[in-house]
C-alpha positions in Angstrom: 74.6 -3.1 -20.4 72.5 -1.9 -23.2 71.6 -3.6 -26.1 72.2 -1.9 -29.5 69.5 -1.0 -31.9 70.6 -3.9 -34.3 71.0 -6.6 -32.2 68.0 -5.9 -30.4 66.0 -5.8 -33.9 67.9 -8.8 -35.3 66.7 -10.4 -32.0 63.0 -9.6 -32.3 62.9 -10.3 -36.0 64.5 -14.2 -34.8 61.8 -14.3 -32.3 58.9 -13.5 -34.2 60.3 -16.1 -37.4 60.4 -19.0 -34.7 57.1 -18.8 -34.5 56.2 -18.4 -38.3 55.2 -14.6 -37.9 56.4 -11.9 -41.0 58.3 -9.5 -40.0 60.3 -6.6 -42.3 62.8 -4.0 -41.5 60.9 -1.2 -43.2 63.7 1.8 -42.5 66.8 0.5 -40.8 67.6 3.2 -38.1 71.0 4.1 -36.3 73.0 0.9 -35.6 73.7 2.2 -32.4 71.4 4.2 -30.5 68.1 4.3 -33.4 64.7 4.2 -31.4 62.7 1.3 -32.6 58.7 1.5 -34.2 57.0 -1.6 -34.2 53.5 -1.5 -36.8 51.4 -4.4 -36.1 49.2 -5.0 -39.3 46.7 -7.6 -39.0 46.0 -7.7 -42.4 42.4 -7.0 -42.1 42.6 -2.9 -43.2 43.8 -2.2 -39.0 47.3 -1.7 -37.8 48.7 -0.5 -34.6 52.2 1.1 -34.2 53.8 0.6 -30.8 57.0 2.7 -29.3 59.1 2.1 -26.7 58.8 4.8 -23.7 59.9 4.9 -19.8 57.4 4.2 -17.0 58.1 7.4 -15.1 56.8 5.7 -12.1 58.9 2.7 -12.0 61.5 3.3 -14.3 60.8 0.4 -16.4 60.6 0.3 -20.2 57.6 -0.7 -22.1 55.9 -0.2 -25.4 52.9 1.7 -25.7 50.5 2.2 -28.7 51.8 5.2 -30.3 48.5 4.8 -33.1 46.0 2.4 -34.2 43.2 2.2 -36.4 43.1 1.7 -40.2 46.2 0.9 -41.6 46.6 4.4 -43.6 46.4 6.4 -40.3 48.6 4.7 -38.9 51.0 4.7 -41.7 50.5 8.6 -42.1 51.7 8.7 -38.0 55.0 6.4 -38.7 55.7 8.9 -41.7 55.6 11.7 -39.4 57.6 10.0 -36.8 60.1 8.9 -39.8 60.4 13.2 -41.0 61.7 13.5 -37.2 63.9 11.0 -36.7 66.0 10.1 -39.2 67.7 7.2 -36.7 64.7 5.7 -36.4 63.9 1.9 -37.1 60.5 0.9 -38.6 59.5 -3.1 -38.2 56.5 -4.2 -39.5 54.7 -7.1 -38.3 51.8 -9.1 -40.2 49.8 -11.6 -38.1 45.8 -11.8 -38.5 45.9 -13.3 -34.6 47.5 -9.6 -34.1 50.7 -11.6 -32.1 53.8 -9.2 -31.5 55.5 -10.5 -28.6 56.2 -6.9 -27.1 55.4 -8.3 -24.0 57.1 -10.8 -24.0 60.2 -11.4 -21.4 63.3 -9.4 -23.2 61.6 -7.2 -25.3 61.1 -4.0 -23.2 
């Protein structure tokens, strides 16, 4: 069974607050079936935006940097994944220690 879009946000967003890390909803996608963004921004003029893709050799799910850099680079690639997709969701983390918990157990 899959998870929707907005439960699996609301889930991450509950994660990362447990351990005292911001997190925003920066566009709220499609409820359902929105792909999700994630823009880590460690607050020190870097970011890095992370998306979600299929390992075509396993089959698994996991994210992979999309871009990263300075922040307004990565920004400007969001934006142009935003004119795309109008389903999508954008989440953006802020954490100087850079902590997302993509990899984390549940997240894929």
């Amino acid at each position: 069974m899959k998870l929707t879009a907005e439960i699996w946000v609301s889930a991450y967003l509950t994660r990362l607050r447990l351990i005292e890390v911001p997190a925003f909803v920066v566009q709220r996608g499609d409820a359902t079936a929105g792909a999700v963004l994630v823009k880590l921004n460690t607050l020190d003029g870097q970011a890095r935006c992370y998306q979600r893709s299929f390992d075509l050799m396993t089959g698994d799910r996991k994210w992979m940097v999309l871009a990263e850099g300075a922040e307004a680079d990565v920004d400007a690639s969001v934006a142009k994944q935003r004119s795309f997709d109008p389903d999508l969701w954008v989440i953006e983390v802020e954490d100087r220690e850079g902590r997302h918990l993509l990899d984390e157990p549940g997240l894929a």
